[in-house]
N, C-alpha and C positions, 0 to 999 in steps of 0.2 A: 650362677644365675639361671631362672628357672625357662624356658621358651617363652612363657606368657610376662615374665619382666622383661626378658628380651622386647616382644614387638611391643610393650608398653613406653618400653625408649628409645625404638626404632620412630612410633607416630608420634610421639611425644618431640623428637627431635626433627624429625622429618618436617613437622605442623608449627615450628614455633617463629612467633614473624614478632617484627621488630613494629610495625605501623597497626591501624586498625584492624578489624577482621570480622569477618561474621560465624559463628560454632554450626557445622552443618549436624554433630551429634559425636558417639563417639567407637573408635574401632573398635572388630572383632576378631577373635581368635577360634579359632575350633568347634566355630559356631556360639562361642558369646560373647558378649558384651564386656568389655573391661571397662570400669569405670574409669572416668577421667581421663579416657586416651582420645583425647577429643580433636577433632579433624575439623579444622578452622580454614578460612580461603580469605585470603589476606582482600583486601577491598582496591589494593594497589592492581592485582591484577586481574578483575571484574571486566572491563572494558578487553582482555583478549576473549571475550566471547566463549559459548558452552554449548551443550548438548546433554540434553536430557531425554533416558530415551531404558528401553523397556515393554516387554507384552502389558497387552490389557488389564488390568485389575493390579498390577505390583505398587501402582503408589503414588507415578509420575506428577501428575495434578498435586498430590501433595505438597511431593519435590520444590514443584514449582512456587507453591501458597509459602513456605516455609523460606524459601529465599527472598520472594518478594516483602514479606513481613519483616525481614532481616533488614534489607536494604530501607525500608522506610523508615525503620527507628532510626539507623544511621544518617536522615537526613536525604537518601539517594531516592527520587521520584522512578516510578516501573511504570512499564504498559505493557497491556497481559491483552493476548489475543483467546479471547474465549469462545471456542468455536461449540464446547457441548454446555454451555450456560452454567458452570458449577463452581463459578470463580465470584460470583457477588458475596458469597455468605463474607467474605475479606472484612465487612464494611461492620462486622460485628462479633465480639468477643466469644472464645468458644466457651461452651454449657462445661467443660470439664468431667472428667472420666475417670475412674479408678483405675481403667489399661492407662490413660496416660500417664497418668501421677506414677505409675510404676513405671515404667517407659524411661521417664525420665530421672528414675532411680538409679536403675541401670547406666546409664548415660552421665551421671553425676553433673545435672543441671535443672535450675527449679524451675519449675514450671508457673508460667504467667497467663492467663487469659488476656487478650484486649483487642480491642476493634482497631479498625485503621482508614483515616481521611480515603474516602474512594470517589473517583469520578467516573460515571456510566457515558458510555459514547456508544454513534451504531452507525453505521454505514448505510441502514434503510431507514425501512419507516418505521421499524423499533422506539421504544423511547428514550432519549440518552441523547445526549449534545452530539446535534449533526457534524458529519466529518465529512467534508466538501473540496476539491478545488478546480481549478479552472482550464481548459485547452489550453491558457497560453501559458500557464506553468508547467505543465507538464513537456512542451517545449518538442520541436518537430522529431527531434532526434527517438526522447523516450517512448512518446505517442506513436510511431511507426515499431519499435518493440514489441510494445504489446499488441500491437494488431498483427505481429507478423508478416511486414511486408517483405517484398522483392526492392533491391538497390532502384530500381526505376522507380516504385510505386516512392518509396524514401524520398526520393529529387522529387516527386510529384508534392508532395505534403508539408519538403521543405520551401515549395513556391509558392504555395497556398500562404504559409505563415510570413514569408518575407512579404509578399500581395497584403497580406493586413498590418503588415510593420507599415508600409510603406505608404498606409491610405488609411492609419489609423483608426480598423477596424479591431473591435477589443472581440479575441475568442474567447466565451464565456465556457457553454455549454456546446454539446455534441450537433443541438441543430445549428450553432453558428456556426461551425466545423463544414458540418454538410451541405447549408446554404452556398458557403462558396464555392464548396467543389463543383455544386451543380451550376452554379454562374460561371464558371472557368470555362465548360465548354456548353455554354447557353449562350447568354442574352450578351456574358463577356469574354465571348473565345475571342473575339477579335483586339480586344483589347489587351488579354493575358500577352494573345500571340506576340502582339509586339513590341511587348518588354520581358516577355520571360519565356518566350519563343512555345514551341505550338504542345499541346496537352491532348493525351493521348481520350478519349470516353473509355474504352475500354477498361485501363488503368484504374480512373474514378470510381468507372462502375463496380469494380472488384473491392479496391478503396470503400467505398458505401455500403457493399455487403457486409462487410467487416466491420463498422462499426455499427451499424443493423444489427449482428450478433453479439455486440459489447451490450449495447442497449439491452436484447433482452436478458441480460444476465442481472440486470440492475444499473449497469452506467449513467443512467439520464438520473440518477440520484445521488450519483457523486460527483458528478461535473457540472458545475456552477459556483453560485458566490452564496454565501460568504466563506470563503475562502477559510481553511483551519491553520493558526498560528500553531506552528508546532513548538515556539518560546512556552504558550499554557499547557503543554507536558509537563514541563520542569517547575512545576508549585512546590510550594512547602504551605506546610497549615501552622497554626499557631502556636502549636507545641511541639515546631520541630523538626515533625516527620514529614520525611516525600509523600507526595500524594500517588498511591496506587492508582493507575490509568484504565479501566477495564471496557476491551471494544467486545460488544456485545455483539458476536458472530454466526448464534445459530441457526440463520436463514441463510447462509452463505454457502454451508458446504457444496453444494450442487451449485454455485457457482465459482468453480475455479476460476475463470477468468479474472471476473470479478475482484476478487480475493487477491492476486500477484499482482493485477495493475495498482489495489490500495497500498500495500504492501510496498511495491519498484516506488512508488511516485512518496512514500511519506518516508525512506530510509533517503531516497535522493534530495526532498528538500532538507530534511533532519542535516544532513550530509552540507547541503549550501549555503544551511544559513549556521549551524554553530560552529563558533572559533573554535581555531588550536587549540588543546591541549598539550600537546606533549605527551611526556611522561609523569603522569600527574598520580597524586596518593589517593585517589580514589573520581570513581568515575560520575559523569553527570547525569546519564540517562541509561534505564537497562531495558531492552527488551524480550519477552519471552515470546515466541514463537508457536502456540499451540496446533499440532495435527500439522507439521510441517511440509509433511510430504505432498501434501497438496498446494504446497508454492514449486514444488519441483516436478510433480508430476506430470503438469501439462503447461509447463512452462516451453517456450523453444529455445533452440539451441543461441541466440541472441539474447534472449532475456535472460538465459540461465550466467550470461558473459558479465550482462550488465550487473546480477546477484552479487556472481564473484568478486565482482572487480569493490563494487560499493562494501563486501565484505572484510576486504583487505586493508580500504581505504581508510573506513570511518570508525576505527578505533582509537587515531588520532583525533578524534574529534570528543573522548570522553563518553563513548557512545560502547554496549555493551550488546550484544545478539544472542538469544539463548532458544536453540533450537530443539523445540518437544517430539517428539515422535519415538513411534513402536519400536523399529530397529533402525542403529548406524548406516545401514544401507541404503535406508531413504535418503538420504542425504548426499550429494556430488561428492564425488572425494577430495576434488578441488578446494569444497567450501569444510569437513570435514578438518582438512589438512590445518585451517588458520583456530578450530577450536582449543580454547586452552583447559577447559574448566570441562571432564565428563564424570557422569553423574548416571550410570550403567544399572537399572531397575536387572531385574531376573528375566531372563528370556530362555524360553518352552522349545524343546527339541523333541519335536512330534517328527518330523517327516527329517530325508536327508541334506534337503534346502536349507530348512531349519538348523541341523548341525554345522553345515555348513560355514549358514551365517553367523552361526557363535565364534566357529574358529578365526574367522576372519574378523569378527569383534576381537574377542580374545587378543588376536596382534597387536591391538590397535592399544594398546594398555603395557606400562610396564613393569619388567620382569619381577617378579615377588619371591623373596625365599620364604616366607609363609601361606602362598596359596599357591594353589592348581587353579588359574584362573579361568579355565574353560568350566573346568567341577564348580567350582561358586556361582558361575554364571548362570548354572542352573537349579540351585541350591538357593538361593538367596530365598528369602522369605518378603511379606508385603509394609514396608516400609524401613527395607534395607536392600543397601546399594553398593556397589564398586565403586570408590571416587579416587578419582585422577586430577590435580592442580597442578598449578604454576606456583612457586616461590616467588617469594619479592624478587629475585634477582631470574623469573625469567625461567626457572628450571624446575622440571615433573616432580611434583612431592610423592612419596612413598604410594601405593597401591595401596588403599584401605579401604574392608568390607566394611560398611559401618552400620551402626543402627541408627537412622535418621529422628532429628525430637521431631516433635507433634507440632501442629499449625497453633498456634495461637489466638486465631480467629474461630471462626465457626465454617464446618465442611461443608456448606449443602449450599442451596441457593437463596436470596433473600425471598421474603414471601412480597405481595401485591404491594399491603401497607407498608412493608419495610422501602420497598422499591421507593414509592411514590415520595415517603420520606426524605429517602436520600439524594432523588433528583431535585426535592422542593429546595433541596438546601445548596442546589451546584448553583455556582456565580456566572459558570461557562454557557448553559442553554438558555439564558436570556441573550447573551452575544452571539448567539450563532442558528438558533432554532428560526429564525422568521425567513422566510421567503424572499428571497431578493432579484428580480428579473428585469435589469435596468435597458438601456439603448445599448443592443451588441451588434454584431455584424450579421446578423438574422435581420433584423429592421432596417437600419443603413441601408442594406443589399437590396431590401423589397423595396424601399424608400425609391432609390436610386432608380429600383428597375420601372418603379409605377410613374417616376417621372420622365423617364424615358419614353414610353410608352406614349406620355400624353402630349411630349416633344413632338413624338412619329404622329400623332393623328390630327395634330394640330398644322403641322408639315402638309402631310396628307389633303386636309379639307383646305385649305391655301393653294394648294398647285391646284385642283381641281376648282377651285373659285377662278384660278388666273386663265387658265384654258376655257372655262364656259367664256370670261368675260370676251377672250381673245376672237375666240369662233361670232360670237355675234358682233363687235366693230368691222371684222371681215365681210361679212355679209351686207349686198348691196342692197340698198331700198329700190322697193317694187316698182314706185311710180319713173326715177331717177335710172332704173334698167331698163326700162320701155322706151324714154326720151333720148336713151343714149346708143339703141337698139340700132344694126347697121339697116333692117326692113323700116325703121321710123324714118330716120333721116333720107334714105332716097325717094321715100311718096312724100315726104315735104318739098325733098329736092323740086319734086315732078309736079307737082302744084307751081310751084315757083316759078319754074320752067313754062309754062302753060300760061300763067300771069305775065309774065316779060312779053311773050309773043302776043 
């Protein structure tokens, strides 16, 4: 048997599953393509979460177009974080190409054009069904996270919100948030003080800056109502397919912040509101992750806790995380550690950093008696890759370079009309596009405090009515002070006196 039937029934053997699956393309040997040595990833084990990742220009976005197109035929709903806008063209069948028709000769799989159910979402004032929710979902504990507090400023934030449990004030948006902090040592220090004992201004005021700097990153546009059901992720259209989720992110990069608070708050309610799964044969929800390193980047070391821990958690939940990025190093190794599914593009060893990081790629992959895996990793060409799975039962499938098939849809991005189009056609920006700014604790508070006010002056002109009245019944009459005068009565006396005798 010849080397090249060898690892024909090494990935042949290694890649064969018993349940569904999606073909990511098919292995290589000595730099080509063996037909029909196709590298399949079972859908049972989708929900242990991936990484995709690669220098600039090898493919990655592709990578990612080709799995998400996979997962919706199968019926499985995606949501794609599109931070450089090159992910709508999804929403329409690709033009077809002579490299691909060949491509997928090689590959021994035919090739199909087709569009796929897409829904636009944005996090600004982009167009695309608003993604919204509320101070009090986000909840004391995560809200002090992303602001980065100290343990004191934390106890400060969770008194604020037990203060609106307790007086049934609804925290909507950032200025309800901030109204009360500044009533806490204002108009109701006196009253915090003596149920939730005394509240530091300093504190607040550092509290305030910080969300002053959430705000301008964008927050006063995602904190409010109408609140986003994260159940309308999980659609199916009427032939079947999940609906591809696309959050329209490229005003966002320069707001990191921004970006991890959207990010912490929509894996944590994802997280709260869907049931158990188990161990289930294929997952509910997938997410992919683009430009990751910017949820890590300038994350702190509490929020990078609360990543991990939601990382570990919510795969029990049928829930899948697919992290994009340049090189494995962006990535924690904590969070690194729990991915099952890698998807290794070509990476450039310019400098000794660079080599570096290959080698310690390289580890992270296992052992191959058909490659040199540090040598592939710089060898690979632009739409082939290193993949690394889990078998249905849990364990690393064979190391195969592969040549990845082509997207199915169209690369580029949709044009105006196409846009307009496909938002005319979403169900979702009629339920959540309108503006909604009902009675929160911003109006309550001022309600509260303008009737205070008119308590105090009404107080006020009463005492001062009671004292003018006071001072003049005191005061004696003019005529009644002369007759009562101790000089009046003794020249009466002395008259008197003078008349007797």
């Amino acid at each position: 048997m010849s080397s090249k039937e060898k690892f024909f029934e090494h990935i042949e053997k290694g890649y064969t599953t018993k349940g569904d699956f999606i073909t990511m393309g098919a292995g290589m040997f000595n730099g080509e393509t063996v037909t029909n040595a196709h590298v399949k990833i079972p859908l049972k084990t989708l929900n242990r979460h991936g990484l995709i990742a690669g220098a600039t220009g090898t493919g990655k976005t592709k990578t990612l177009q080709v799995i998400a197109e996979n997962l919706s035929n199968k019926g499985i709903p995606v949501l794609l974080m599109d931070l450089k806008g090159d992910l709508s063209g999804i929403a329409q069948p690709s033009p077809g190409h002579p490299k691909i028709d060949e491509r997928h000769e090689k590959i021994g799989l035919p090739f199909e054009a087709s569009g796929f159910p897409v829904e636009i979402l944005s996090l600004s004032e982009q167009d695309g069904v608003r993604l919204r929710a509320t101070v009090s979902e986000f909840g004391p504990t995560l809200l002090s996270r992303i602001l980065d507090l100290t343990v004191t400023q934390e106890g400060i934030v969770a008194v604020v919100f037990k203060y609106c449990d307790d007086n049934k004030l609804p925290l909507l948006d950032l200025k309800d948030f901030k109204k009360v902090l500044q009533y806490a040592t204002g108009q109701g220090k006196k009253e915090f003080q003596e149920s939730y004992g005394r509240i530091s201004t300093s504190s607040t005021g550092t509290i305030l800056r910080k969300i002053i700097e959430l705000e301008q990153q964008g927050a006063d546009l995602f904190f409010g109502e109408k609140s986003f059901d994260v159940d309308d992720l999980v659609r199916i259209d009427e032939n079947g397919k999940g609906y591809i989720n696309i959050i329209r992110l490229t005003d966002i990069q320069d707001r990191p912040k921004l970006f991890s608070t959207f990010m912490l708050s929509l894996l944590a309610e994802i997280y709260s509101t869907f049931p158990e799964q188990g161990d289930s044969d294929r997952p509910e929800l997938i997410l992919f992750i683009d430009e990751a390193h910017l949820i890590f980047k300038e994350a702190s070391k509490a929020l990078l806790d609360q990543i991990e821990s939601i990382v570990k958690l919510i795969r029990s939940k049928g829930i899948g995380l697919y992290f994009v990025t340049q090189n494995p190093t962006d990535v924690p190794d904590d969070v690194l550690a729990q991915l099952g599914l890698k998807v290794q593009h070509a990476l450039r060893a310019f400098t000794a950093k660079d080599r570096k990081a290959i080698k310690l790629t390289a580890e992270n992959y296992p052992d191959s008696e058909f490659y040199d895996t540090k040598e592939v990793l710089t060898s690979l060409g632009i739409g082939e890759a290193l993949i690394s799975a889990l078998d249905e039962k849990g364990r690393p499938t064979p190391l195969a370079a592969t040549m990845l098939r082509a997207p199915m849809s169209r690369m580029d991005v949709l044009t105006d009309t196409e846009l307009k189009e496909t938002l005319g056609k979403s169900k979702l920006i009629k339920k959540y596009n309108e503006d909604i700014d009902r009675e929160s604790a911003y109006e309550i508070l001022n309600e509260k405090i303008e009737k205070a006010e008119k308590e105090k002056e009404k107080e006020r002109k009463t005492t001062s009515k009671k004292s003018s009245s006071s001072r003049r019944s005191t005061r004696m009459n003019p005529v009644v002070k002369v007759l009562t005068s101790a000089t009046f009565i003794r020249g009466v006396l002395g008259v008197l006196k003078k008349v007797i005798r």
